[in-house]
C-alpha positions as CSV (number, residue, x, y, z in Angstrom):
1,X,-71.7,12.3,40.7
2,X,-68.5,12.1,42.7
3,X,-65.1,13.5,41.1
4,X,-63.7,9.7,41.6
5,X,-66.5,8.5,39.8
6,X,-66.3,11.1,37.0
7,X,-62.7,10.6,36.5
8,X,-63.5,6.7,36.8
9,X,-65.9,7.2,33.8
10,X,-63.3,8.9,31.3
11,X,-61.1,6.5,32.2
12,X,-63.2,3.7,30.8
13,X,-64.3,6.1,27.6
14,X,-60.6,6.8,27.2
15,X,-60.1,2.9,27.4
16,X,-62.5,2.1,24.6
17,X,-61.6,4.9,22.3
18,X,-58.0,3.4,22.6
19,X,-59.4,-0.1,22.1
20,X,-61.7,1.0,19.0
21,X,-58.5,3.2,17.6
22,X,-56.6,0.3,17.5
23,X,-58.9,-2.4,15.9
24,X,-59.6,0.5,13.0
25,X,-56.0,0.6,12.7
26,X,-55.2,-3.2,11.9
27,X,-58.4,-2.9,9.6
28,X,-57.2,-0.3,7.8
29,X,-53.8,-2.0,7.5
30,X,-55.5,-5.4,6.2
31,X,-57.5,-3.5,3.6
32,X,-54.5,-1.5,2.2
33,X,-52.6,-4.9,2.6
34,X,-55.7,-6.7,0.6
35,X,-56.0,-3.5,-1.5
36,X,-52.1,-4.0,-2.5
37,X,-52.2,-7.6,-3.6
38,X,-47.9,-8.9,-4.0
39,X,-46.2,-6.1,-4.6
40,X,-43.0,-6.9,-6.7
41,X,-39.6,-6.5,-4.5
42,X,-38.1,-3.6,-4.2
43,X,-41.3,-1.5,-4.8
44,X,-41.8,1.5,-3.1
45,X,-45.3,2.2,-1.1
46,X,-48.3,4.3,-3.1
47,X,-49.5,3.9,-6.5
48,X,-48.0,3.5,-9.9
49,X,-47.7,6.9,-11.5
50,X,-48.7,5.6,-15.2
51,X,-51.9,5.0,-13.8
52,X,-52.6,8.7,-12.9
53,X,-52.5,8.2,-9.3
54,X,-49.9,10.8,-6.9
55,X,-47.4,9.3,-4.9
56,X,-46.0,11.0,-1.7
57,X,-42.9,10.4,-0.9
58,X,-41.7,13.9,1.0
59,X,-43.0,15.3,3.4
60,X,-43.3,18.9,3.8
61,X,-42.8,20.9,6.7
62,X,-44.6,24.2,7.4
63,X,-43.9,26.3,10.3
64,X,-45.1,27.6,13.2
65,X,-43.8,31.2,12.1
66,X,-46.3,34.0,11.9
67,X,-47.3,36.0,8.4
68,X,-45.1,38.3,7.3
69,X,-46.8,40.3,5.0
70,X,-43.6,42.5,4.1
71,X,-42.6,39.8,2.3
72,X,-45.5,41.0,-0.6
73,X,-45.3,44.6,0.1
74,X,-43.7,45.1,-3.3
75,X,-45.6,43.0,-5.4
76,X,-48.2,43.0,-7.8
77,X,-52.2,41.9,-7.1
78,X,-52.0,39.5,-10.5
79,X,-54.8,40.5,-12.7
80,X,-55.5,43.3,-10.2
81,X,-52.6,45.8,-11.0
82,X,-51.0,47.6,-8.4
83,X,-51.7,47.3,-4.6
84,X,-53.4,49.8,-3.0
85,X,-55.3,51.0,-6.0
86,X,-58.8,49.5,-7.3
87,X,-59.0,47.0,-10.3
88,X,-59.7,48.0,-13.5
């Protein structure tokens, strides 16, 4: 198989997956839409939290920043007493 025709091919598997991504997308909109039902105005989006459900409203970044494990050199193992000697 040619490189044209190989690069032809992803191109159409790329095309489908886009096509198949976006008809799961409006399905997954008209179930949460159906899901819903009339929402009264001024609701925010999620669940009701009386009926045990969580509600996300912030998001929370985390970073890219590598461990720093000096920031625990001073503590305590809990339950395990102090670091760098064995557990009761």
């Amino acid at each position: 198989m040619s490189l044209k025709d190989e690069l032809t091919a992803v191109q159409h598997c790329l095309d489908d997956l886009a096509r198949t991504v976006g008809r799961l997308e409006r399905s997954l909109a008209q179930l949460r839409t159906a899901e819903a039902g009339p929402r009264p105005p001024g609701a925010a989006g999620g669940t009701d939290p009386a009926d045990g459900a969580v509600t996300v409203t912030d998001v929370i970044t985390i970073t890219e920043a590598p461990y720093d494990a000096t920031l625990w050199t001073d503590s305590d193992d809990e339950g395990l007493g102090v670091r760098g000697r064995h557990a009761p």
